[in-house]
C-alpha positions in Angstrom: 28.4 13.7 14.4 26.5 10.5 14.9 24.2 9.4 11.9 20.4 10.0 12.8 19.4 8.1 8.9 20.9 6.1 6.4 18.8 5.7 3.9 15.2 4.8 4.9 16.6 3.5 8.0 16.2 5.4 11.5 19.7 4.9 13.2 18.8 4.1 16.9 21.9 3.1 18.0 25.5 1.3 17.4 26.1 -2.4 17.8 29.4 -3.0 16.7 32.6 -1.3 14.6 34.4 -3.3 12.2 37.3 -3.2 9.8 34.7 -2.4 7.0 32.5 -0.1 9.2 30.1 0.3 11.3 27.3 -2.6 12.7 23.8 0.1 13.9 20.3 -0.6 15.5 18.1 0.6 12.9 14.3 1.3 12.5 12.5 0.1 9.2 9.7 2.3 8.7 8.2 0.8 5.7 7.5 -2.4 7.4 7.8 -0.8 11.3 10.3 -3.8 12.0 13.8 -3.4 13.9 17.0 -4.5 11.6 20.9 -4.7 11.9 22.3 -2.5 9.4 25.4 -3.4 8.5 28.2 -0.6 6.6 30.6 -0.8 3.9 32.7 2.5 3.3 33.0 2.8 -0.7 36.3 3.5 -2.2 36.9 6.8 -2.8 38.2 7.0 -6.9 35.5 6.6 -8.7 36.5 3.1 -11.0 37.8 1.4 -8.2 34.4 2.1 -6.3 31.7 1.7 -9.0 33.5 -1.7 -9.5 33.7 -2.6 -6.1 30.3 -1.0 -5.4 28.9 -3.9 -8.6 30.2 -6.2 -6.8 28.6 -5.2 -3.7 25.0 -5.9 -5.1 25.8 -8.9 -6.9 27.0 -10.4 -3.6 23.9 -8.7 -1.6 21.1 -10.0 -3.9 22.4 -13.4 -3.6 22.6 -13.6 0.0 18.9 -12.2 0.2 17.8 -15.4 -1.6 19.1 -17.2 1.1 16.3 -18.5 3.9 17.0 -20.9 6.2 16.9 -21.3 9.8 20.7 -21.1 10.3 21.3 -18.2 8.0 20.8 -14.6 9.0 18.1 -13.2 7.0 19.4 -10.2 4.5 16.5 -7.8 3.8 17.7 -5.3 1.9 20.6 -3.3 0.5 21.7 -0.1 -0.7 24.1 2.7 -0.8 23.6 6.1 0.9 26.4 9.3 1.0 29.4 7.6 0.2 28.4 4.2 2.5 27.1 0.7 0.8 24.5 -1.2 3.5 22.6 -3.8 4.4 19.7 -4.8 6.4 19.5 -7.4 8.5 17.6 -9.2 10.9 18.3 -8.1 14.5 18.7 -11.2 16.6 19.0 -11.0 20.8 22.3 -13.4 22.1 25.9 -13.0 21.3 28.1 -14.0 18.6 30.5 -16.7 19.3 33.4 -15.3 19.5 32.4 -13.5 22.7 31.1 -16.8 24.3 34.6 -18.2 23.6 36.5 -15.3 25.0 34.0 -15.5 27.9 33.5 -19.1 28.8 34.4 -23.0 27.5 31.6 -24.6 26.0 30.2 -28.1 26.9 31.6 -30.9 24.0 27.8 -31.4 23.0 26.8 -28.1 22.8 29.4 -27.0 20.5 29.2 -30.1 18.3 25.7 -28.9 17.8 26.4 -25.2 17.0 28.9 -26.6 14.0 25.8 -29.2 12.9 23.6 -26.2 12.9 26.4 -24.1 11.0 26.9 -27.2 8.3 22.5 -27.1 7.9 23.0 -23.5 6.9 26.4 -23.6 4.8 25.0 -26.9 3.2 21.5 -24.6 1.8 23.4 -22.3 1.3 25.9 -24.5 -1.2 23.0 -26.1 -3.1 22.4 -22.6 -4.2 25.7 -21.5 -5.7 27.0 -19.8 -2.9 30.2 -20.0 -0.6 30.2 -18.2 2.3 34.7 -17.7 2.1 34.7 -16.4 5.7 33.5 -18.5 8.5 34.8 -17.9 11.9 33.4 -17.9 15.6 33.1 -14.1 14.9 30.3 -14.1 11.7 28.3 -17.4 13.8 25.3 -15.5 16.2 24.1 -17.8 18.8 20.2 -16.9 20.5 18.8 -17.7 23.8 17.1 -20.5 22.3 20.4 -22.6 21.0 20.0 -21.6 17.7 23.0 -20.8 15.5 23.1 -18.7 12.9 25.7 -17.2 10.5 25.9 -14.1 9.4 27.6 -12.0 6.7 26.8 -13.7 3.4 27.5 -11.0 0.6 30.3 -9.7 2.4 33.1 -12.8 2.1 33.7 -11.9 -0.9 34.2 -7.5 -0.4 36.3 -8.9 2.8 38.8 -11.0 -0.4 38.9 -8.5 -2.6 40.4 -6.8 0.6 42.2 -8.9 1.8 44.6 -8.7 -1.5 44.9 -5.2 -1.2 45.9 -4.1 2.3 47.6 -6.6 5.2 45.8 -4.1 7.8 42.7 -6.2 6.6 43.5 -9.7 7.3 44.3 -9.7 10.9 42.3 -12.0 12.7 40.9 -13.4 9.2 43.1 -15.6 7.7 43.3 -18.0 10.3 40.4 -19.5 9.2 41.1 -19.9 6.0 41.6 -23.6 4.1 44.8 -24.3 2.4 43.7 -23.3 -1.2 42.5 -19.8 -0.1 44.9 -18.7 2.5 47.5 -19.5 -0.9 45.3 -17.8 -3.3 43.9 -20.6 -5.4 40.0 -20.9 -6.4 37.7 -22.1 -3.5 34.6 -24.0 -3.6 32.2 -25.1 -0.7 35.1 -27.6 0.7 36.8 -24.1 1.8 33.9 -23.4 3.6 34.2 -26.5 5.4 37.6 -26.6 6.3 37.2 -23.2 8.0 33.8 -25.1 9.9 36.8 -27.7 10.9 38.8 -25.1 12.9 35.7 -23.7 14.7 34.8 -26.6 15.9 38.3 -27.7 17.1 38.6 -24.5 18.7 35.2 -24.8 20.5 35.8 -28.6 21.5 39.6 -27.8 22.8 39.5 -24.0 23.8 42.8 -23.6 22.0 44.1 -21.6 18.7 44.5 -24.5 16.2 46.9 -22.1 13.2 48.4 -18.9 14.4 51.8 -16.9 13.5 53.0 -13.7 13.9 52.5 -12.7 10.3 51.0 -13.8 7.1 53.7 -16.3 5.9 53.5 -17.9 9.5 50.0 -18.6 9.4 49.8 -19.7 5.8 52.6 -21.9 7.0 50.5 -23.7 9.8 47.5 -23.9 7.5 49.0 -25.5 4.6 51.9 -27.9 6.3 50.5 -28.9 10.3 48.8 -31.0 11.0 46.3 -30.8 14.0 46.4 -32.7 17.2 43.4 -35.0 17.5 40.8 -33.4 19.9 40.7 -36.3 22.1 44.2 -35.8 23.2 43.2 -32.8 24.3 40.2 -33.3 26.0 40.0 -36.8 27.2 36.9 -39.0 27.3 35.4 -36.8 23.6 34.2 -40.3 21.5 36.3 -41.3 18.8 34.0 -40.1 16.1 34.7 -36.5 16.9 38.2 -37.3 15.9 37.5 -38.8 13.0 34.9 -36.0 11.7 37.8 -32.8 12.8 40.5 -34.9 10.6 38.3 -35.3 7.7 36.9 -31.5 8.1 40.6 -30.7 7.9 42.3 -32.5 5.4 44.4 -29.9 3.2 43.7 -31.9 0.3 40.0 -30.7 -0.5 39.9 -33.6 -2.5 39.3 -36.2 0.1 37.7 -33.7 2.8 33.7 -33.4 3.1 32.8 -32.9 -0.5 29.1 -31.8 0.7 28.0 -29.9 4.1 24.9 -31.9 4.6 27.4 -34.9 5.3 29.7 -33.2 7.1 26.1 -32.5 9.7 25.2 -36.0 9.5 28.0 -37.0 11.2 28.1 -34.0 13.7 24.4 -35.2 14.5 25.8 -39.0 15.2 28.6 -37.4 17.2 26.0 -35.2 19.4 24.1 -38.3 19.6 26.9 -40.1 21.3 28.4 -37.7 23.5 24.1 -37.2 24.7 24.4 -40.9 25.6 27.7 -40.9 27.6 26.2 -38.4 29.4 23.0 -40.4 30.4 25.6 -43.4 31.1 27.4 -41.6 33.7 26.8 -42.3 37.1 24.3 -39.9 38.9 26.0 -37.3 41.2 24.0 -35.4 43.5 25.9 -32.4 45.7 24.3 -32.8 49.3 26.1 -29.6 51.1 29.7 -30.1 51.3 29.3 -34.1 50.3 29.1 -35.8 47.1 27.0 -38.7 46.9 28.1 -41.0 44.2 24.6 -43.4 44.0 25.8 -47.0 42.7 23.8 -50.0 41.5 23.0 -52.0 44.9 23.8 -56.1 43.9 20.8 -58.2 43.8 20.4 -60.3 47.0 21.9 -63.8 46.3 18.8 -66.8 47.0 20.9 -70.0 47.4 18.5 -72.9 46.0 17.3 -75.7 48.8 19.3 -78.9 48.6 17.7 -82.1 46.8 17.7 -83.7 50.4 16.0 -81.1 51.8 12.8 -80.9 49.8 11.4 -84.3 50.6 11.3 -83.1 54.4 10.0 -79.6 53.7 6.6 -79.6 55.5 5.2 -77.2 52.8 4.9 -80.3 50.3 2.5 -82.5 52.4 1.0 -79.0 54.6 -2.7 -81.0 54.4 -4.2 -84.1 55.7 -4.5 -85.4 52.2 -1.0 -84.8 51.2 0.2 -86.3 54.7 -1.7 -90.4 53.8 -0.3 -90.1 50.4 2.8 -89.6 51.6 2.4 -92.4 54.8 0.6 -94.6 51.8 3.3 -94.5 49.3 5.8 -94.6 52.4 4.9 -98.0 53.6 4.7 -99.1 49.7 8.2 -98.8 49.7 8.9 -100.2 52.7 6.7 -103.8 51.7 8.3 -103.8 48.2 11.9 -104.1 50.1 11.2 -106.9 52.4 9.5 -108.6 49.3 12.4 -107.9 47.6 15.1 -109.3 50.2 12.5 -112.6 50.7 
């Protein structure tokens, strides 16, 4: 039987099932404002889930301190007949997983998505926390260009999962940086590794680590090492080579230490593939032609010879001009016979 409240909320519809639950169109009444409202089914002995269930809130309060223009904004959160939630802002577009699956996306465009995506993780960081899950499928895009990433408060419920059943972590992991995928402490660097592969991904269209189980995947992540993007996709610039290979070095050591940098240098890549594109010749699509419209060469002007000019009619046009000339003429002409006397 479908769910007509949870909570305070007003279930209108459903948006979306997940491995932790279900994703429904929900009704605030308090504040007569649509949300997302996001499900977590509780374990079922009771330690397990009042631990899991602490957790749960410690992860949701700190996400609702979060507000920033690339972060999904977290209203509330709570737990209702067996079912942890939260509420969310409702946004209109499509996550980025779907545009992937559905369409290539222009170099440019999805340079910008992963600036957008370091502005938010970068906030985020200053303020202590690490997101542990990015992937095309927790980034929302809007009509507008805007990208946004959802699903802070929930990396870490998705870990603690992660450990305890395999059914979990399809799909998952290969996102994951080196140090998480092999269990060691992660810090904001994770986060950024994980940024690395979504933009590969989005710039090439291909998988960059995949396996047929676990151990294959941790393998690709930890020991391969990516082909440059620009092999890939000829004519990218340089510099997106150079910001992928430092997004993905395994050692988090000398990858982006801060997210903010990491966008700086998304924002000069943008920048540059924006200019090639202005560069480029300008095609126009006249019916079944192309029309390729070239520079036309200046007209070459070849200069009068010396000899020329002291015949050229425009230099002694008046009557005035003309005596001088006769005058200074028959000077010339007496000075040589006085000279040969």
């Amino acid at each position: 039987m479908a769910k007509k409240k949870i909570g305070r909320y007003k279930i209108l519809g459903e948006l979306g099932r997940g491995a932790m639950g279900i994703v429904y169109k929900a009704e605030d009444p308090n504040l007569d404002r649509l949300v997302a409202l996001k499900t977590i089914l509780l374990e079922e002995d009771s330690a397990g889930r009042a631990e899991y269930q602490k957790r749960f809130m410690l992860e949701a309060k700190a996400a609702g301190k979060l507000n920033h223009p690339n972060i999904v904004t977290t209203f509330d959160c709570g737990e209702h007949d067996g079912l942890a939630y939260l509420a969310m802002e409702l946004l209109e577009g499509t996550d980025l997983r779907s545009r992937m699956q559905k369409e290539s996306i222009p170099a440019v465009e999805a340079v910008e998505i992963a600036r957008q995506i370091a502005e938010g993780l970068a906030y985020a960081h200053a303020r202590g926390v690490v997101h542990r899950d990015i992937k095309p499928g927790n980034i929302m895009l809007n009509g507008d260009g805007q990208a946004k990433v959802m699903d802070f408060g929930l990396a870490r419920m998705r870990m603690a999962d992660h450990k305890t059943s395999t059914g979990m972590v399809l799909g998952t992991p290969r996102y994951m940086s080196p140090e998480q995928i092999s269990g060691q402490p992660v810090d904001q660097r994770s986060d950024i590794f994980s940024l690395g592969i979504v933009l590969y991904e989005m710039l090439t269209g291909t998988r960059l680590f995949a396996g047929e189980d676990m151990q294959q995947v941790q393998h690709a992540i930890t020991q391969t090492d990516h082909v440059p993007p620009t092999r890939q996709v000829p004519g990218l610039p340089p510099m997106v080579d150079f910001v992928v290979a430092r997004a993905l070095k395994k050692d988090p050591t000398v990858r982006y230490q801060d997210a903010r940098e990491l966008a700086a240098d998304l924002a000069t890549c943008a920048a540059e593939l924006r200019s090639n594109e202005v560069s480029d010749p300008v095609v126009l699509d006249a019916g079944s032609k192309t029309i390729k419209l070239e520079a036309t060469p200046p007209e070459k002007v070849d200069a009068p010879a010396a000899r020329m000019i002291a015949v050229d009619t425009r230099l002694y046009g008046d009557a005035a001009v003309r005596q001088l000339f006769i005058m200074a003429l028959f000077a010339g002409v007496a000075g040589a016979f006085i000279a040969l006397a």
